[in-house]
N, C-alpha and C positions, 0 to 999 in steps of 0.2 A: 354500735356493736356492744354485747354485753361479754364481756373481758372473764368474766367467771363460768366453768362448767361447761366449756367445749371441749370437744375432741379437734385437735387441729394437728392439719401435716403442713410442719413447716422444712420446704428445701433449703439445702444448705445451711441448717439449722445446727451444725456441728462448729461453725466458726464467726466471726466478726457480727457483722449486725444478727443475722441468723442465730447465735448464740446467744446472744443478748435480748433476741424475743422470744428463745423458749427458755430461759434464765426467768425473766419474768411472766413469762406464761403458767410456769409451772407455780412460781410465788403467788401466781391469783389463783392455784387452784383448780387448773385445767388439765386432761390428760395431753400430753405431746406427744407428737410422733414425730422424728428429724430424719431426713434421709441426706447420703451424700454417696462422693467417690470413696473416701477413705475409712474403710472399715475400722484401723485400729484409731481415727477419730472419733468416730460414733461408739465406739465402746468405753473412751478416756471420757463423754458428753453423759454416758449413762452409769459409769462407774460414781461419778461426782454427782451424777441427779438420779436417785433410785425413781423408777417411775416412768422417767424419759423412753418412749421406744423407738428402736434404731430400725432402720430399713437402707440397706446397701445400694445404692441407683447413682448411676449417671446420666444425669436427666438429659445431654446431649445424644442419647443415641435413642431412639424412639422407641424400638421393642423395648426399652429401660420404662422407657414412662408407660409403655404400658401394660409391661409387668406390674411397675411399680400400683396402678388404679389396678387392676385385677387382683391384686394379695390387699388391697384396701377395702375392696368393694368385697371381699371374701370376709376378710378379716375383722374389718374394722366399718363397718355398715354404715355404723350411727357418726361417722365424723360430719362436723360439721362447718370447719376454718379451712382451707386454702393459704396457706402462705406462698407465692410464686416469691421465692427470694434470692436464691440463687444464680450467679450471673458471673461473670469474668469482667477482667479489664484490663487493657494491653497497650501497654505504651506504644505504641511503631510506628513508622511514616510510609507512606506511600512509595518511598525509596527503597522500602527492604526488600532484600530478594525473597525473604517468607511473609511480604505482608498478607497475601492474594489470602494464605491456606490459612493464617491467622484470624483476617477476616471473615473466611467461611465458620472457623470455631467461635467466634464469636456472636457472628449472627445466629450460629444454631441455639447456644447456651440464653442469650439472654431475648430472642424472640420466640424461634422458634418452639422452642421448650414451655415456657410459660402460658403461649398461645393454645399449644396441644394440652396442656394440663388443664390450661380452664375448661377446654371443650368435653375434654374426659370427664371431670371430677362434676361437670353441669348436671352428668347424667346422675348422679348418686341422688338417692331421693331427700336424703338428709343436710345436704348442703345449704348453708343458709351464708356464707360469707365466703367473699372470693376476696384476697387481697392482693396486688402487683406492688413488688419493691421498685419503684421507677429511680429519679435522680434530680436533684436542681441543675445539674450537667444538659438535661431534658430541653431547660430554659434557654441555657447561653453554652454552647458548648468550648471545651477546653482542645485543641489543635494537638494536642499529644496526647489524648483519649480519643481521637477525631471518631471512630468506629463508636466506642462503647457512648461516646455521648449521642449518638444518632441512634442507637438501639434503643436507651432511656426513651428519646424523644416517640422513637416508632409504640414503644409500650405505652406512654403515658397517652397518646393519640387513641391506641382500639383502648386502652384501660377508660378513658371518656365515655366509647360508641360500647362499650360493654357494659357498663350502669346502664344506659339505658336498656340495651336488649336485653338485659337480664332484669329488670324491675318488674316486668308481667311473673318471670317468675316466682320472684318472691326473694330472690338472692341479693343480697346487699353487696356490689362492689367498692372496693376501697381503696385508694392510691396511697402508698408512704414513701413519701420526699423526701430522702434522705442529703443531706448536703455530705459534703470531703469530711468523713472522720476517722480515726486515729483506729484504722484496723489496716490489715497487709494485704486487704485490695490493690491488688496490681503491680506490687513485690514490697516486701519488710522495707518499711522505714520510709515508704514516701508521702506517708501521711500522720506522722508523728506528731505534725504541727495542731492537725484537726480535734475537735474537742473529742472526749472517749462517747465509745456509745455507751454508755448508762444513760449520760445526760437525753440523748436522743429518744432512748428508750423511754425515760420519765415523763420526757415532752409530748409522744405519738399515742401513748396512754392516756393520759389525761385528755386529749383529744378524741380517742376512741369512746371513752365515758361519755365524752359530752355531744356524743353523734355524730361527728363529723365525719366525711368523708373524701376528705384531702389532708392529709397528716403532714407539717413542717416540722421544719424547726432549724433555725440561725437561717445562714443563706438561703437554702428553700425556701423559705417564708419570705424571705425578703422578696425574691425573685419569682413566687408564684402569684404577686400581687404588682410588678413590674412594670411601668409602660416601656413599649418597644425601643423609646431613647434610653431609657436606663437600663436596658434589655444590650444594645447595642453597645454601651459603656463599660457593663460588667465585663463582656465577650473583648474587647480590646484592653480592657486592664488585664484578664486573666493572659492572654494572648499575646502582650506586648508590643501590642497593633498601637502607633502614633493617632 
């Protein structure tokens, strides 16, 4: 991917990783465009980046998303980037009496939303890069993310079977594998321990330059290159499984 001189609409672009890739998006020189839920976020996101442009969408309710491609496809013709980034993640066990409705928000935000956005944004004729924020969660999943790390897993699976059906097109798909870092994914403070994302961001870059099209870095990396016993090891160290 060439990192300079696109138009890209990155979701959830106003906070944690999502901020931190049109942070440096905007430092290489690109126009951005970030949508989310919270308006007076996207306005604190374009106060501090002149440039940045905001667009209001809650990419879980569908007429949202495709509002959101119809003022794109009006507006904004020539984009060219896809960032699916946007996603939730919920601690709960299968015991709560609100898992069931939790569950349904969850699978809408981080499957179904970024499934429909590809489908939409495939139609623009200027699209040339489609990216999905999947997870190292993807890999070996974590028993009190049990939901969000099965959603990772279901993206990073069509994000596969989507490079290919999209290569006749001409559209370059890209996976970024993010491991646990130090943003308020899933509520303030539970991943303070995780490295910040600058570093991630520095790492997924330099990768992007050099063509790649599976993006690590720390754990990901280690675990996208995994055999199944070290696969199974990671999942009972995280897990506390003997």
């Amino acid at each position: 991917m060439n990192i300079t001189a696109n138009k890209l609409l990155i979701t959830g672009g106003a906070s944690g990783i999502g901020l931190g890739l049109t942070e440096r998006f905007v430092q290489e020189n690109n126009t951005v465009i970030i949508c989310g839920r919270r308006e007076d976020v996207l306005r604190e996101v374009a106060d501090r980046l002149p440039g940045v442009i905001t667009r209001q969408c809650d990419v879980s309710v569908a007429a949202e998303r495709e509002a959101l491609y119809q003022w794109v496809a009006a507006e904004h013709a020539d984009l060219n980037v896809l960032v699916n980034n946007a996603g939730i993640q919920q601690w709960m066990s299968i015991d709560d009496n609100d898992f069931y409705e939790r569950v349904k928000e969850e699978m809408t935000t981080n499957i179904e939303a970024p499934l429909h956005l590809a489908a939409l944004f495939a139609k623009l004729p200027s699209l040339k890069t489609l990216i999905n924020v999947t997870s190292g969660l993807a890999f070996a999943p974590l028993a009190k993310v049990a939901v969000y790390s099965a959603t990772k897993a279901f993206l990073r699976s069509f994000t596969l079977s989507l490079r290919v059906m999209q290569a006749p097109n001409g559209i370059e798909v890209i996976e970024m594998i993010p491991p646990a870092l130090n943003t308020d994914l899933g509520g303030k403070g539970l991943h303070n321990y995780a490295p910040p994302v600058s570093d991630f961001v520095d790492a997924v870059f330099e990768q992007m330059k050099a063509g790649k099209t599976e993006l690590t870095f720390a754990s990901s990396e280690t675990r996208s290159h995994a055999s199944q016993d070290d696969l199974r090891k990671a999942f009972n160290a995280m897990n506390g499984v003997a």
